[in-house]
DOMI-817225 format. One record per residue (C-alpha): x, y, z. Coordinates in steps of 0.25 Angstrom, whole numbers, padded with zeros to 4 digits, always signed. Example, Ala and Ser with C-alpha at 12.3 -4.5 7.8 and 13.67 -1.06 7.14 Angstrom:
<nodes>
+0049-0018+0031;+0055-0004+0029;
</nodes>
This chain:
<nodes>
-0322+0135+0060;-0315+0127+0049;-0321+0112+0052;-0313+0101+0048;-0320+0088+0040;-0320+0075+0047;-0314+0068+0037;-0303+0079+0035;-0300+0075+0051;-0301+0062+0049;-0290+0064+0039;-0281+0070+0049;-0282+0061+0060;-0274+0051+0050;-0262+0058+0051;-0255+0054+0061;-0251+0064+0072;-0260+0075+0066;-0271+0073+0077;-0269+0064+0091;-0278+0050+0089;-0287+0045+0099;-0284+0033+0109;-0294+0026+0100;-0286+0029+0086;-0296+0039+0081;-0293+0054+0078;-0299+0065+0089;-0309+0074+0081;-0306+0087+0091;-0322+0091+0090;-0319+0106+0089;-0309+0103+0076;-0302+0117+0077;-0290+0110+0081;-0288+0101+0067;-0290+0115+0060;-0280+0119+0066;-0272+0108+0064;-0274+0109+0049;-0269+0124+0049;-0256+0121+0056;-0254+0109+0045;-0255+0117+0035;-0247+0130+0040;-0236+0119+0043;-0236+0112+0028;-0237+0127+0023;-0223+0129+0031;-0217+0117+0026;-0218+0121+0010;-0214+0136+0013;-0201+0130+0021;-0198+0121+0008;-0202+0132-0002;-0192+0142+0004;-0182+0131+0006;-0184+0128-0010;-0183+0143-0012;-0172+0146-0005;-0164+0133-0011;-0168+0138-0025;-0162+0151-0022;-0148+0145-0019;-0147+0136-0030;-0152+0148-0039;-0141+0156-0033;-0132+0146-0034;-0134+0145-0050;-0133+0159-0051;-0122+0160-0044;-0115+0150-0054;-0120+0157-0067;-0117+0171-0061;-0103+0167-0058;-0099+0162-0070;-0084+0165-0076;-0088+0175-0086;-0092+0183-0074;-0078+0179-0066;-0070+0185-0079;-0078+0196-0080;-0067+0204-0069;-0057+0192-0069;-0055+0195-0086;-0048+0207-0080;-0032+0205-0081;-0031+0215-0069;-0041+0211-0060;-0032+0208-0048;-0034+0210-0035;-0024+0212-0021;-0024+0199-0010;-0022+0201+0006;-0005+0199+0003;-0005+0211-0006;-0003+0204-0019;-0012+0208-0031;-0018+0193-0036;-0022+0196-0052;-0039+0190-0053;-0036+0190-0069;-0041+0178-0074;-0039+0174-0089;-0050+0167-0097;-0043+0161-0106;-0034+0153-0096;-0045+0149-0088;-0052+0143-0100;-0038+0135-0102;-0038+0131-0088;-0042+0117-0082;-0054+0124-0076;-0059+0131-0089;-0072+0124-0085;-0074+0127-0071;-0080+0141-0067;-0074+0151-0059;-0082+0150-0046;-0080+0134-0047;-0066+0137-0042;-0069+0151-0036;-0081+0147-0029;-0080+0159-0018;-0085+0169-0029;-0098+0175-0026;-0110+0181-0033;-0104+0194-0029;-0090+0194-0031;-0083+0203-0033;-0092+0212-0027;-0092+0205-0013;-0077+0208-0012;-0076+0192-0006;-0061+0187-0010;-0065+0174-0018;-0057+0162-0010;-0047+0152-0015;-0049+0142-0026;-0053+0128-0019;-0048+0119-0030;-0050+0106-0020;-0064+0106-0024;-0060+0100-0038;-0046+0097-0035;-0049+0088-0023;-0038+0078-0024;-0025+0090-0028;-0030+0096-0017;-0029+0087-0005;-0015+0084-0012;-0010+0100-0012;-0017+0101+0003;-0005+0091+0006;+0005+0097-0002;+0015+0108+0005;+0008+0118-0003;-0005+0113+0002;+0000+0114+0018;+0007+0127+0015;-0007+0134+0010;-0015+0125+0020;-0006+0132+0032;-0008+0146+0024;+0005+0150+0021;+0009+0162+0011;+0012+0157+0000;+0006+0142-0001;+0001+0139-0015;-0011+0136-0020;-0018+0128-0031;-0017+0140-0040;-0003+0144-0038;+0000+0132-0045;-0011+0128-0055;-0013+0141-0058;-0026+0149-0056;-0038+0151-0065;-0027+0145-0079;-0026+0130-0072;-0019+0122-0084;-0017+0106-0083;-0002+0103-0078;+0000+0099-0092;-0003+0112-0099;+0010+0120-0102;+0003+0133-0095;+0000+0126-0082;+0009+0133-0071;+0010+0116-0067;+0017+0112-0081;+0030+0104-0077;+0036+0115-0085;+0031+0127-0077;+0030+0120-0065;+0044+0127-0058;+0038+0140-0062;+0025+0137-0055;+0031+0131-0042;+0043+0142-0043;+0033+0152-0040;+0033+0149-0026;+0048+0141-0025;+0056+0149-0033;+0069+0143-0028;+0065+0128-0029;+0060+0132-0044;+0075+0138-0048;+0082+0128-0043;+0071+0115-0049;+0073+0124-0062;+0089+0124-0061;+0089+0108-0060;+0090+0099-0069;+0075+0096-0068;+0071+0109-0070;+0078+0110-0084;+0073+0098-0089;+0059+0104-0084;+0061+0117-0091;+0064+0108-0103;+0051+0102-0104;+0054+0088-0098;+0044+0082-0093;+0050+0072-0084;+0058+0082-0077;+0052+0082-0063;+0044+0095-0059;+0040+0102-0045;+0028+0093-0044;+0033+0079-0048;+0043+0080-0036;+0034+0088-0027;+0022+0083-0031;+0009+0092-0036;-0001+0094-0026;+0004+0089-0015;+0016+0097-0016;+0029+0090-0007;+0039+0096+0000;+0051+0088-0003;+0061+0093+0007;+0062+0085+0019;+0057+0073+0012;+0062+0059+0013;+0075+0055+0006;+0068+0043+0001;+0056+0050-0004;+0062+0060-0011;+0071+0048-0018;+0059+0041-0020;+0046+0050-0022;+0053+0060-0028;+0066+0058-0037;+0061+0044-0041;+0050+0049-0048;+0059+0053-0061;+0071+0046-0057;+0066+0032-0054;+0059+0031-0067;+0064+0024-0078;+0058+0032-0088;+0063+0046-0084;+0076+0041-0083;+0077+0033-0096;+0070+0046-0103;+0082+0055-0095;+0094+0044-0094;+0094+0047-0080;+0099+0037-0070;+0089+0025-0068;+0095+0022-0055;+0094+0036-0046;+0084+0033-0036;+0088+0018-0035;+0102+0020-0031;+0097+0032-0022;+0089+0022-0015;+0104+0012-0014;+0110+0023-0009;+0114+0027+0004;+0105+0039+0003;+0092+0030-0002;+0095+0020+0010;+0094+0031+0019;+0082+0037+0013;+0073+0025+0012;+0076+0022+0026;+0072+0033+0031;+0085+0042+0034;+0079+0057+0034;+0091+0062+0031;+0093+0054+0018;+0098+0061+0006;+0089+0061-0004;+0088+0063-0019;+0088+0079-0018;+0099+0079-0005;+0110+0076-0018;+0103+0082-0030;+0094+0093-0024;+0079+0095-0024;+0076+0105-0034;+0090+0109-0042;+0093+0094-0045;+0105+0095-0057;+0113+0085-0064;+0125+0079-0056;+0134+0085-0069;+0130+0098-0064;+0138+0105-0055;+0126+0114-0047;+0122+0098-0045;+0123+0095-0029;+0126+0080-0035;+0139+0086-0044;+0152+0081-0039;+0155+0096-0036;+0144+0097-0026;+0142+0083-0019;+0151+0086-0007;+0142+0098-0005;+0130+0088-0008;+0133+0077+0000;+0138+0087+0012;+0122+0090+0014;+0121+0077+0021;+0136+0073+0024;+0144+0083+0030;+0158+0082+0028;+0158+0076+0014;+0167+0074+0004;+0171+0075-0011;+0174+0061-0010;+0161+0057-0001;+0152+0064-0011;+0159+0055-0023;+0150+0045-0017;+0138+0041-0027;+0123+0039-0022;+0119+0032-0033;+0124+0020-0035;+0121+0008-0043;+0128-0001-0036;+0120-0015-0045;+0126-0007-0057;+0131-0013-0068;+0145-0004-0065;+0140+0004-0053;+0143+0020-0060;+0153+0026-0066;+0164+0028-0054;+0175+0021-0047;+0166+0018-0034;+0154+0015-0042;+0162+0003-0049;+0168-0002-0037;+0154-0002-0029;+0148-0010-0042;+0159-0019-0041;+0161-0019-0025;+0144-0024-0024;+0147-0037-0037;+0157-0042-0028;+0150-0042-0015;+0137-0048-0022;+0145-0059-0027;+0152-0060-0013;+0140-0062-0009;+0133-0071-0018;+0146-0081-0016;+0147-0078-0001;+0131-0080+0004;+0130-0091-0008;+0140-0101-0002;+0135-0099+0011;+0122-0103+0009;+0128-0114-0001;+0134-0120+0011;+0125-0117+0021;+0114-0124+0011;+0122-0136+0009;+0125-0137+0024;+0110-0135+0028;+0106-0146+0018;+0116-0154+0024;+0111-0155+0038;+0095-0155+0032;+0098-0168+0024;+0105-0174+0037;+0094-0169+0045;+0083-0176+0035;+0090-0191+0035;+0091-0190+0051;+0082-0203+0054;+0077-0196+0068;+0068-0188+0057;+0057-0201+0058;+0044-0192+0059;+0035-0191+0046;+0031-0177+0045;+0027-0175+0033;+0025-0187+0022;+0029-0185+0005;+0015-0180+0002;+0015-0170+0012;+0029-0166+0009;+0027-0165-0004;+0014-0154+0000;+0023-0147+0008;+0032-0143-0002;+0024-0139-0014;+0017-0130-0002;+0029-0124+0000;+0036-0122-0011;+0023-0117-0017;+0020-0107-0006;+0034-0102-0007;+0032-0099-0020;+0019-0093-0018;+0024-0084-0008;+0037-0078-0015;+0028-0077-0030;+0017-0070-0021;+0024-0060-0014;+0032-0057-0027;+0018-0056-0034;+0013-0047-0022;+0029-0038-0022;+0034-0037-0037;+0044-0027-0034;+0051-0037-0020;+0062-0047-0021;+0054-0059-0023;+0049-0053-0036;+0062-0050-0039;+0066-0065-0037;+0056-0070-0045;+0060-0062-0057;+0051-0051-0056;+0041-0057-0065;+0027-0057-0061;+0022-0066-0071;+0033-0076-0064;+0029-0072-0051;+0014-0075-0054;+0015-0086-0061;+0024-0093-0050;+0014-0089-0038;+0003-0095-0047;+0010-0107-0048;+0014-0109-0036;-0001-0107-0029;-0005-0119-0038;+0005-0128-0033;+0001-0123-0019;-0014-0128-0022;-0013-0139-0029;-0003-0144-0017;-0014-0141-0009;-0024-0148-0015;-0013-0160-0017;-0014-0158-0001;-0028-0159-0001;-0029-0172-0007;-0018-0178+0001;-0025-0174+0014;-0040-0181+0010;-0033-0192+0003;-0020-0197+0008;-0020-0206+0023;-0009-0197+0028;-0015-0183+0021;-0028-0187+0028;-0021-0190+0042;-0013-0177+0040;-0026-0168+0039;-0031-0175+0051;-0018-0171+0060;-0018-0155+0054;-0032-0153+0058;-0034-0143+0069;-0039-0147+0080;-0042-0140+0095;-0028-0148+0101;-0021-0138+0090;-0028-0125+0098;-0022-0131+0111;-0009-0134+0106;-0007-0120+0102;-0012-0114+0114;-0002-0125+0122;+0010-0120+0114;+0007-0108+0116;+0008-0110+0131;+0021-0117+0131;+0027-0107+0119;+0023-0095+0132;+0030-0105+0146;+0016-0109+0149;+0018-0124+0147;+0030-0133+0146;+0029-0140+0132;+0021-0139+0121;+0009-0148+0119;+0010-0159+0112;+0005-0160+0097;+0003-0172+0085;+0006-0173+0072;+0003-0157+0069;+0001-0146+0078;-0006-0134+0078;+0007-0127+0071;+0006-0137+0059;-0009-0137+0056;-0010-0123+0060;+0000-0120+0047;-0006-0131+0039;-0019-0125+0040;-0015-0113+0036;-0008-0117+0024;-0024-0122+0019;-0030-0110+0022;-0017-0100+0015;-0019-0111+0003;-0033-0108+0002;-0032-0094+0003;-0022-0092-0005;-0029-0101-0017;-0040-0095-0017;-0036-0079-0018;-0025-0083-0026;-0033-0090-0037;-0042-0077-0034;-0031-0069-0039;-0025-0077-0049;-0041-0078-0058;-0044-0064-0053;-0051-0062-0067;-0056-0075-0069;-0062-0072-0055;-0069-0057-0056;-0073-0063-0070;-0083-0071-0061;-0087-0061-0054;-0078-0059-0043;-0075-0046-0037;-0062-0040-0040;-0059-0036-0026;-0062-0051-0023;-0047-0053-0029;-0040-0041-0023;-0044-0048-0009;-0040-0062-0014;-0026-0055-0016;-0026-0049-0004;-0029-0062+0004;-0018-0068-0004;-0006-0058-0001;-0009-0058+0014;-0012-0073+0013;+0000-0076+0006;+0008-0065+0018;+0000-0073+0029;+0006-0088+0024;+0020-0083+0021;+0022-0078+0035;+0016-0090+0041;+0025-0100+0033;+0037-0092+0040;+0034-0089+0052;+0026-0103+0056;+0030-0112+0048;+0044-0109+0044;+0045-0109+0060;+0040-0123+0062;+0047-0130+0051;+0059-0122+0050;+0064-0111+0061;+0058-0121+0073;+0073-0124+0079;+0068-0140+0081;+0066-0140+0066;+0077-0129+0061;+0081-0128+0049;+0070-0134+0044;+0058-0147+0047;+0064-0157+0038;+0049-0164+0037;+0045-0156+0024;+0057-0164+0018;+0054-0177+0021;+0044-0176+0030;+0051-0181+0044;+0055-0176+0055;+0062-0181+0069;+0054-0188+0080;+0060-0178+0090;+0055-0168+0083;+0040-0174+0081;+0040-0177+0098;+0042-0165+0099;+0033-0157+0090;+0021-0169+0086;+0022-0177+0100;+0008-0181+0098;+0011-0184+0084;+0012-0202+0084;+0026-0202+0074;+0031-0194+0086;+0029-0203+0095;+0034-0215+0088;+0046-0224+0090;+0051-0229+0078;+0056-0222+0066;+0049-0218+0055;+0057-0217+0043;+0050-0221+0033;+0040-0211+0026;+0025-0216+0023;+0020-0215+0010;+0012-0203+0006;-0002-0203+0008;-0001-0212+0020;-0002-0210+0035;+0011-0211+0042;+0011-0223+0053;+0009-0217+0067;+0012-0223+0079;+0002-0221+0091;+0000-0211+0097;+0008-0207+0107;+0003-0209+0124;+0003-0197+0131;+0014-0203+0142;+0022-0204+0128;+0019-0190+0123;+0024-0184+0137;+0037-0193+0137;+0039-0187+0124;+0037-0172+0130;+0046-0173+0140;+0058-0177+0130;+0067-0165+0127;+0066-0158+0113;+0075-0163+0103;+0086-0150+0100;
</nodes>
């Protein structure tokens, strides 16, 4: 019997798992040993079973790949045109037809795919084709032609083969088979000029009548411009334009050739077409969503489009009584005189009687207009200026508001965000109104919104100083802090704005609405400053090594920002010192700074000018605090409550 060396066994004991321990960590020496003889057998029947699995696996795998190879060299296209060379070699499909297998070397190596290989389109073909009588499948161009081929899946060519109807083209019926040419390339089937022929194959109507229009003649002429099957349909993703929307046909569609100045400079087309569409009745109708809106092709058809002067033209006088009856039963020769488009901002308005008399009819009106509204709102100005100057020397008006300095801040803040705001939005919308009213100039534009943002900061900082410096700037950053009354008084108003209490609670010099709107004109400045100097030095800034993307959220910030303080002037503070019916038309204070005791009981009761006796009408100097009386008693506060508001 095969004995095995202690120090072999030692070995073994060292491998943890190959034989149990003893409780006291040493390995058992199983006296007889027969048993670690054995175990050594099965270890190395077992490592013997591990390289055999893992040499048949390489075997096998070797065989694949090699096949593989040899399956690529083997079907190379030498031995494709060794059958397919023969002009006659054809073959009869499941619906009878005979299909020609003929392919001709010397146009494949002219195609685009003169370097792929035959199997790399026909990758169905096996080792033993023709012989195993298996029909090769169809070409899978989306394995190259990823993008086209998701578009054509789309297209009503697309659904039509994807629903398996008789019929439905394919790739090939248009590109061509193994002779794919470029779309440039006078022999490709897709050249503007063969393009009716190529699509005629299958709409043979459409095609005689595209060929018989003035389009189609100018195509046959070799005019580039003249619009093809595709650059109205589209290429892959092939539309069906009947049923469309009047309003994408007008704009989508015709708009293309006819909206462009250079096609109808090049052609001395009208420059107007699709505008005065849009003017008409027609185009109203259409861009707000009438469905049964005439479009371009309800006057001028689809595919035999033909000069007005032409009399198979549904637009030539002949025929527009049975044009316009489509949509308008009952019309009549005098009806169908009507024009659709018309330029009624003309400098004559067109060439006939109602034309002349529109352009003239609209001058007159627009300077009825002008004169009528004009005077109005002369008057109504004079009138409203009138009553302000009259309300501003009324001597019940003996609060101080605002003193000079303060009024003076006000301003510049104003006029500077107002500029801001129309410069910016123009900035952000070149092609609305306000860009328009600012002479559609972007440098102008630019240049105004920049300057305007440095008056902004500067009468920010000017603000700054007066608040750190001045006796009155110091006492008015004390009374617009925010404090935990401010919390209360909302939650207070609240209750009596909802029926849940009878009167509002009382408040000082500036409530939670002033400092709320205060405050939040510090942090929009901030904001504002800071992305829009980001966006103003965005070179100087990435030259440092600031990301780009960095700038495009500054921007982003700035435009909502920007949409965030507009909407808050208007809706709060335009309520408080403008729409408020105590204070309509307007707060007078930010004129001269005062306003009525009434008025101040009222809104400020805890504020000590309220409360105050004598008048004040003589305004402190700026910089300095304004004299206040006490501080009014609580008995004195609630007498004042319980007077009635002032109408």
């Amino acid at each position: 019997m095969h004995r095995t060396s202690p120090a072999l066994l030692r070995q073994r004991t060292q491998i943890p798992g190959h034989l149990p321990a003893s409780k006291k960590g040493k390995a058992t020496t199983n006296q007889g040993k027969a048993p670690c003889g054995h175990l050594h057998k099965h270890s190395l029947v077992r490592k013997t079973s591990y390289l055999f699995t893992l040499g048949m696996v390489g075997l096998l795998a070797g065989q694949c790949f090699w096949g593989r190879a040899q399956a690529l060299v083997d079907r190379s296209n030498k031995d494709c045109l060794d059958c397919h060379s023969d002009p006659e070699l054809a073959k009869t499909n499941a619906a009878g037809r005979v299909v020609s297998l003929f392919v001709d070397e010397a146009r494949l190596a002219r195609s685009v795919h003169r370097t792929s290989t035959c199997v790399s389109c026909h990758s169905s073909v096996t080792l033993q084709h023709p012989d195993d009588e298996l029909p090769v499948g169809p070409v899978d161009c989306a394995r190259c032609h990823t993008a086209q081929s998701a578009s054509f899946e789309g297209s009503v060519h697309g659904r039509a083969l994807g629903a398996a109807q008789a019929g439905a083209p394919t790739c090939q019926d248009c590109h061509g088979g193994h002779d794919v040419m470029p779309p440039t390339d006078l022999a490709s089937p897709l050249h503007f000029t063969r393009q009716p022929q190529t699509c005629g194959a299958c709409h043979e109507v459409e095609t005689a009548e595209f060929q018989a229009s003035i389009h189609g003649k100018a195509l046959a002429k070799g005019v580039r411009e003249a619009p093809t099957c595709t650059d109205c349909h589209s290429e892959h993703r092939i539309e069906a334009l009947r049923g469309a929307a009047a309003q994408r046909i007008a704009r989508d569609v015709c708009s293309r050739c006819h909206a462009s100045e250079r096609i109808n400079t090049k052609f001395r087309l009208p420059p107007d077409r699709v505008e005065t569409f849009f003017q008409s009745y027609h185009g109203l109708a259409a861009r707000y969503g009438l469905p049964v809106a005439a479009n371009c092709g309800s006057c001028h058809g689809y595919h035999k489009i033909l000069p007005s002067a032409d009399p198979d033209s549904s637009v030539h006088p002949a025929n527009l009584v049975r044009t316009c009856g489509q949509c308008h039963p009952g019309a009549t020769e005098k009806f169908a005189l009507s024009r659709v488009h018309v330029d009624v901002r003309g400098v004559r308005g067109g060439p006939d009687l109602g034309s002349q008399i529109n352009w003239w009819v609209r001058r007159i009106y627009l300077v009825l207009i002008a004169g009528t509204v004009g005077g109005m709102l002369i008057h109504n100005g004079l009138l409203f200026w009138r009553k302000l100057s009259r309300r501003l020397r009324s001597a019940e008006r003996t609060v101080l508001r605002m003193d000079r300095v303060q009024r003076w801040q006000h301003g510049l803040l104003a006029g500077s965000f107002a500029v801001l705001a129309l410069t910016g939005f123009a900035l952000s919308h070149p092609d609305s109104w306000l860009a328009y009213l600012l002479g559609n100039s972007e440098p102008l534009r630019r240049w105004l919104h920049r300057g305007a943002a440095v008056v902004l900061l500067l009468t920010s900082l000017w603000h700054l100083v007066y608040v750190f410096v001045s006796p009155a700037g110091k006492q008015l950053w004390l009374d617009l802090l925010p404090r935990a009354r401010d919390f209360r008084d909302l939650l207070g108003t609240m209750a009596y704005l909802l029926g849940r209490r009878p009167r509002r609670p009382p408040v000082g010099r500036f409530g939670y609405t002033e400092k709320f709107e205060y405050w939040a004109v510090v942090w929009g400045t901030v904001v504002m400053g800071v992305t829009g100097f980001l966006i103003w030095f965005k070179l100087e800034i990435t030259r440092v090594g600031v990301p780009r993307w960095v700038v495009d959220v500054a921007l982003t910030i700035h435009f909502y920002e920007a949409v965030l303080a507009c909407l808050a002037i208007v809706v709060w503070h335009f309520y408080h010192v403008i729409f408020d019916p105590d204070v309509y038309p307007m707060n007078p204070a930010f004129w001269d700074g005062r306003v009525s005791k009434e008025w101040a009981r009222e809104e400020h009761p805890l504020d000590p000018q309220a409360s105050e006796d004598p008048p004040r009408l003589a305004e402190p100097q700026a910089g300095t605090v304004p004299t206040q009386a006490p501080e009014a008693s609580s008995s004195t506060l609630a007498s004042d409550s319980n007077q009635p508001k002032p109408s």
